[in-house]
C-alpha positions, 0 to 999 in steps of 0.5 A: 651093396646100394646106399639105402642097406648101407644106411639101413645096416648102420641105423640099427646098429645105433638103434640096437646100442640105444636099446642094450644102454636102456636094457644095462640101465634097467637091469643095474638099476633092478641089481642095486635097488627094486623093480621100482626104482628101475623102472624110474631109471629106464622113464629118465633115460628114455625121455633124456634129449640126447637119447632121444635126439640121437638114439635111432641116427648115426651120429658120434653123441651116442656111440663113444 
């Protein structure tokens, strides 16, 4: 294997972690209250700094 799929390979691994943590949000939030208030959740966690900083690279903020 080159660098570049390695790289590639781990990068969507932390992306698809970011994208099941928004998909567990929305739905224990749409579990425990509406559709509403979920979607308010999902607002509040997609524009949170360390989501957004970290969420699509390989670093330890987002996995643990």
């Amino acid at each position: 294997m080159n660098a570049d799929k390695i790289r590639f390979r781990s990068r969507m691994s932390a992306a698809i972690l970011t994208l099941l943590l928004a998909m567990l949000v929305f739905a224990a939030a749409k579990e425990l209250f509406r559709t509403g208030p979920a979607l308010i959740a999902l607002i509040l966690l997609v524009f949170e700094p360390t989501i957004l900083g970290h969420g699509p690279l390989v670093t330890t903020d987002m996995g643990p």
